[in-house]
C-alpha positions, -999 to +999 in steps of 0.1 A: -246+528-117-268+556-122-297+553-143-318+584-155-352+575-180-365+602-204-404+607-203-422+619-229-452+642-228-484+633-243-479+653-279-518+666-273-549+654-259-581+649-279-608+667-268-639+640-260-654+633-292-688+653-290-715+620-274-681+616-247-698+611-215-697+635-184-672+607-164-642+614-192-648+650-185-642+650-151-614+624-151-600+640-177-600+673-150-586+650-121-562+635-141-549+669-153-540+679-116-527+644-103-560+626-089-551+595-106-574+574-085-604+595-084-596+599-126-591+559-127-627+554-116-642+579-138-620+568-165-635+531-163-669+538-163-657+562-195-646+525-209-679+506-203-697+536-220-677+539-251-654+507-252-642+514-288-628+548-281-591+549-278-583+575-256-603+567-224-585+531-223-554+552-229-558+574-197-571+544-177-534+532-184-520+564-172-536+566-144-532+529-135-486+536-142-489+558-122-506+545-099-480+515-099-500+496-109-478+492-143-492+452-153-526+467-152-514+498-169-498+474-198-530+459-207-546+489-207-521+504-235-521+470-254-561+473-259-557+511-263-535+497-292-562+477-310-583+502-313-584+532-345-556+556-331-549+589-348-510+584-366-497+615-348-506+597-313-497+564-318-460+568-308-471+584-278-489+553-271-465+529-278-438+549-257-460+544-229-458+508-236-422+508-237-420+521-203-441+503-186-428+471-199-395+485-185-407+491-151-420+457-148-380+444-162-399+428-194-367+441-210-372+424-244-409+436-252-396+472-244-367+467-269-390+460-297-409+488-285-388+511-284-374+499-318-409+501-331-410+540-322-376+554-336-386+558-370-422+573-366-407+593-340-393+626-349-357+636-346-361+655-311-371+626-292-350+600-314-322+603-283-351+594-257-358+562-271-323+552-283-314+557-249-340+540-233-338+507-256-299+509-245-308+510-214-333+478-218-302+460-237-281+469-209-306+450-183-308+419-209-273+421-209-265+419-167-292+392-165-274+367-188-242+378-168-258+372-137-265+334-157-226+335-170-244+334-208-213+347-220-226+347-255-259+371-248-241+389-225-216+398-251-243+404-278-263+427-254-236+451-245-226+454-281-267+463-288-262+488-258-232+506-272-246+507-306-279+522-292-263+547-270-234+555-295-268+563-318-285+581-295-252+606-299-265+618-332-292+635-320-298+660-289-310+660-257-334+683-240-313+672-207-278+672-206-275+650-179-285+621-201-261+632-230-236+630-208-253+596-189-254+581-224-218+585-229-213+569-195-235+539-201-219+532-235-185+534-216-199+512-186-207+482-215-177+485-233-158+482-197-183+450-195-174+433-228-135+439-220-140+422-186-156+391-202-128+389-232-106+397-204-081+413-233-059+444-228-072+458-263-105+454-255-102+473-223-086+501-235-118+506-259-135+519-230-103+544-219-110+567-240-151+562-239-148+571-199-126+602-210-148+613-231-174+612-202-153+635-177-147+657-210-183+667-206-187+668-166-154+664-150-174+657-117-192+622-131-179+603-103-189+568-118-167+576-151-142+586-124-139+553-104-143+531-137-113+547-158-094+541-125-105+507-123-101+508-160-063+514-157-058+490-126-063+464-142-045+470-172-013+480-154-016+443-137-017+435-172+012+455-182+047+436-192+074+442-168+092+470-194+054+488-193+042+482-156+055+513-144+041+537-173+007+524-165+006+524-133+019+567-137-012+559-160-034+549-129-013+578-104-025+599-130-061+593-126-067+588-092-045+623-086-079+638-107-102+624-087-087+636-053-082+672-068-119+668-065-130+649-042-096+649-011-116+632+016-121+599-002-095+576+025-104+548-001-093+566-029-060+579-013-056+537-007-057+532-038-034+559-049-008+543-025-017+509-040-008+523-075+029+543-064+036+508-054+031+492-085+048+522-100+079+510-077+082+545-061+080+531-027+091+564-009+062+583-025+037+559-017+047+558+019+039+593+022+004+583+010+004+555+032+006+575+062-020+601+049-045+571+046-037+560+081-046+595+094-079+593+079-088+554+086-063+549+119-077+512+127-076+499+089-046+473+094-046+464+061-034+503+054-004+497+082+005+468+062+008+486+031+024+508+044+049+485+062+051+469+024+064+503+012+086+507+044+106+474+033+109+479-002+122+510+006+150+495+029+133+511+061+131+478+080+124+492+117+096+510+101+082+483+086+080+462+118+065+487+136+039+491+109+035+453+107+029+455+145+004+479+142-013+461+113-015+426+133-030+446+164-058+466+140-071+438+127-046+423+103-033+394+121-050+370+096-026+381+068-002+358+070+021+382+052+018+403+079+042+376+098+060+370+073+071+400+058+082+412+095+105+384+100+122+392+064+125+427+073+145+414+108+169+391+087+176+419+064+191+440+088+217+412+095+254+422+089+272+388+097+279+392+126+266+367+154+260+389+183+241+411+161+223+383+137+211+361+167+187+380+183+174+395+147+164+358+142+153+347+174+130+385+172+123+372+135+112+336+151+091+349+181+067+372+157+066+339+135+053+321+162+028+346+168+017+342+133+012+302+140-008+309+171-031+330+154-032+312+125-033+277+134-028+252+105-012+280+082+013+259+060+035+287+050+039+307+081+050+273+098+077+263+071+089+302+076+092+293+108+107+263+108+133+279+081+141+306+107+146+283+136+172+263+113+191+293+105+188+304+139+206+272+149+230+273+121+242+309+134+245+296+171+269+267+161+291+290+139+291+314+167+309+281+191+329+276+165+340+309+157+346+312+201+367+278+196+386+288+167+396+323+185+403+305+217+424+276+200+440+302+175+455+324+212+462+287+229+484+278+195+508+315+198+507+310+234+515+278+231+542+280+201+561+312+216+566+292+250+580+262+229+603+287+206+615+305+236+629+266+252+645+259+223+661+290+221+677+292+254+685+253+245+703+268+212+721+293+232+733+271+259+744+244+232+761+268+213+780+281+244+787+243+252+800+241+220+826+272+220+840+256+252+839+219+235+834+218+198+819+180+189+796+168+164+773+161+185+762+192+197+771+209+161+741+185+153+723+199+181+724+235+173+713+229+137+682+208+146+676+233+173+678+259+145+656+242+120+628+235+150+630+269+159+626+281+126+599+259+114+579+272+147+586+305+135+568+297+104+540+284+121+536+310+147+536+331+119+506+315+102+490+313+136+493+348+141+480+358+104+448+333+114+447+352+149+445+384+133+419+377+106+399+362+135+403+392+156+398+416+129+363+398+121+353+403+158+365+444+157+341+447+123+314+434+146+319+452+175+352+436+193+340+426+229+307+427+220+316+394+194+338+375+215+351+380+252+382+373+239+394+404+218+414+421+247+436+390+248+434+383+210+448+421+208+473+421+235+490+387+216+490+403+183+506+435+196+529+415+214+540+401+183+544+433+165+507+434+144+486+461+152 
C-alpha cells in the first residue's frame, strides 16, 4: 500500500537575534542550499554560544533529519521545545516532531503530536496532519495485527478512518493525497471487515473504494481491493445471491482490464469469477486467453479443464487436465480426479464403450497415486473405479451368457417343436387309418406340448430381441459377437 507524507515548510525563519554569532550565519547560508553537514557543525557551535536560543537547536534538528540521523534530530526538537518559542512557530516545531517520531515508527508519540498541532494549526494545513496522525493510527493498528490484538487492532483502524474521514473537510495542496486519504480510509475499513469477518461490514468499504476510483479511475490499489472486496463477499453470498455477486466481481475486474489488458493475473481472476457466476462457457473463453499469456501456469489448464467439465465438454477437459499435470500441476489431486469423472461421464451403458472409459479413468488415477504417494482420496477414487471397472466386466459375461443361452433356448425349442410336430402329423395320419384312444390321447398331448413350446419360444424370442436390441443401441457387433446370429434367429421367426 502506498504511502505519501505531507511536509510542511517552515512558516518563516527568524532572523539571528542581533549578538547571533558569525557560525548561525553561515549555517544558516549552508543550510539554505542543502549543506546539512557543513550547516550541522556550524549550527552546534551556534548552540554552545547561545544555548538558550531556540532556533539554532531547531536547525541542528533539521539538519540532523535530514541527515538521517532522525533520534538525534528528536532530541534536538524536544530541547528546542523547552525553550521560549514565538506562538506562530511553535507548530512548526512540533510538526517536525511529529515526523521524526514517525520515521523512527514511534507511532504513538507522533499521534499525540500530531493531535497536539490540529487546533493551533490553521485550516490549510489541518488535512496534513489529520492525514499524517491516520497514517500513525494506521501503523499502530498493523502492529497489533501483526500481534492478533484484535481489540487495538480494531480500535486503531476505527481512529484511522475517523482521522482520514476528518482530514476530508478540509483541502489539500496535493491531490494525490486527497485522493490517498480516501484510499487509506477505505484500506482500514477493508481491515476491520476482515477481522469481524461480517458481510455488512465488508460492504462499508464498497462504496469507500468506489469513491476512490470516482476521483482517479487509475488508483490501482482501490482497483485490486474492491475486487478483493467483492471476492470475498460473493463466497459469502447465499446460493439464491452467489451469482449476482459474483456479475458484481465480473463487473469489476472487466474495469480494471479496460485499463490495464496485459494483467494475465487479473484475466485469472476474471475466469475465477465467470465460474462462480456458473457461466462456464464464458469463462472458458477467458481461460484460454490466460493460457496464451501464462502457457506453463497448470493451475490455469486446470481451470480451464474445471470450466470444460461443467460445461459438458469432457474430451476437453482431459486434455486440459493432461496439460495441467505435465505444467506443474500434478500435485493437485483434483487434477486426477476430476479427469477420471470427466471419463465416466461420457459413459452411455454400454460395455464395449464403458470399459475402456474406466480402465482410461483408472490408469490416470494411478498416475495420481504415483505422484502423490500416500494421497487418501485419490487412492479410494481409485479403488472405487477399479470396483466398478470390475462390476462392468462381469455384467458384460453375463450379458454374453444370457445372449448365448437366450439363441441356444430358440434353437433349442424350434428343433424340439418341429419333432413333435412331425410326431402329431404322423399320429394323426395313424389315426385316420386306425382311430383308438390311444393315439387320440397322443395327438392332444402332442398338441398341448407343442403349444406350450410355442409359448415359450415365444417368450424366448421377446427376451432374444430385447437382448439384441440392447446390443444394436450400443453398436451391434461391436457389443457382442453374437448379433448376426441373434438377427438371423429373430428374422427367422418373423421379428425384425
Amino acid at each position: 500500500m502506498r504511502i505519501i507524507m505531507p511536509i510542511l515548510v517552515l512558516l518563516c525563519f527568524f532572523a539571528p537575534r542581533a549578538n547571533a554569532q558569525d557560525e548561525w550565519k553561515r549555517g544558516h547560508e549552508l543550510y539554505k542550499q542543502g549543506n546539512y553537514k557543513e550547516a550541522l557543525v556550524l549550527f552546534e557551535e551556534a548552540v554552545k554560544t547561545h544555548p538558550d536560543w531556540w532556533f539554532s537547536i531547531y536547525l541542528k534538528g533539521k539538519c540532523q533529519f535530514s541527515l538521517n540521523k532522525v533520534k538525534e534530530s528528536i532530541t534536538s526538537f524536544n530541547e528546542a521545545l523547552t525553550l521560549e518559542i514565538p506562538t506562530d512557530q511553535m507548530p512548526v516545531v512540533k510538526y517536525d516532531l511529529a515526523r521524526a517520531q514517525m520515521a523512527v515508527n514511534d507511532y504513538l508519540s507522533a499521534i499525540k503530536s500530531f493531535t497536539d498541532l490540529i487546533d493551533l494549526a490553521p485550516s490549510s494545513r489541518k488535512f496534513d496532519l489529520l492525514y499524517n496522525r491516520g497514517q500513525c493510527e494506521l501503523q499502530v493498528a498493523k502492529a497489533a495485527e501483526e500481534k492478533k490484538d484484535k481489540e487495538k487492532l480494531i480500535s486503531y483502524y476505527s481512529k484511522a478512518i475517523v482521522s482520514f474521514s476528518e482530514a476530508e473537510k478540509y483541502n489539500s495542496k496535493d491531490p494525490r493525497l486527497s485522493v490517498e486519504s480516501l484510499f487509506q480510509k477505505a484500506y482500514c475499513q477493508f481491515k476491520i471487515g476482515n477481522t469481524h469477518g461480517t458481510k455488512a461490514s465488508l460492504e462499508k468499504c464498497i462504496g469507500d473504494f468506489e469513491q476512490v476510483l470516482q476521483k482517479d479511475k487509475r488508483h490501482e490499489d482501490a482497483h485490486r481491493f474492491l475486487i478483493e472486496v467483492s471476492f470475498q463477499l460473493a463466497k459469502m453470498a447465499s446460493e439464491r445471491e452467489e451469482a449476482q455477486a459474483y456479475g458484481r466481481t465480473v463487473g469489476y475486474i472487466s474495469r480494471y482490464l479496460e485499463i490495464w489488458p496485459n494483467d494475465a493475473k487479473m484475466v485469472n481472476k476474471k475466469g475465477q469469477a465467470l465460474q462462480g457466476q456458473k457461466k462456464y462457457a464464458d469463462a472458458v473463453t477467458v481461460f484460454k486467453q490466460y493460457i496464451k499469456m501464462q502457457p506453463k501456469d497448470g493451475t490455469g489448464y486446470f481451470s480451464l479443464g474445471s470450466c470444460q467439465m461443467a460445461s459438458g465438454d469432457f474430451d476437453g477437459a482431459i486434455e486440459s487436465y493432461k496439460k495441467a499435470i505435465s505444467n506443474g500441476a500434478g500435485d493437485n489431486q483434483n487434477v486426477y480426479t476430476f479427469a477420471a469423472y470427466s471419463f465416466v461421464q461420457q459413459k452411455n451403458d454400454c460395455f464395449a464403450h464403458d470399459i475402456p472409459l474406466y480402465e482410461k479413468a483408472i490408469e490416470i488415477l494411478r498416475q495420481g497415486v504415483k505422484s502423490n504417494p500416500g494421497n487418501g482420496v485419490i487412492k479410494r477414487e481409485l479403488d472405487a473405479k477399479q470396483a466398478n471397472l470390475q462390476i462392468l466386466q462381469d455384467n458384460r459375461r453375463t450379458e454374453q451368457e444370457n445372449c448365448r443361452r437366450a439363441l441356444e433356448n430358440v434353437t433349442s425349442l424350434q428343433k424340439t417343436i418341429a419333432i413333435n410336430e412331425e410326431r402329431l402329423a404322423a399320429n394323426k395320419e395313424r389315426h385316420i387309418a386306425t382311430p383308438t384312444a390311444e393315439l387320440q390321447k397322443a395327438i392332444e398331448e402332442g398338441q398341448a406340448v407343442i403349444k406350450e413350446s410355442r409359448t415359450e419360444l415365444e417368450r424366448e424370442l421377446k427376451d432374444l430381441a430385447a437382448l439384441r436390441d440392447s446390443a444394436k443401441r450400443c453398436g451391434g457387433a461391436a457389443a457382442t459377437d453374437l448379433f448376426g446370429q441373434m438377427e438371423k434367429a429373430l428374422q427367422e421367426n418373423g421379428i425384425n
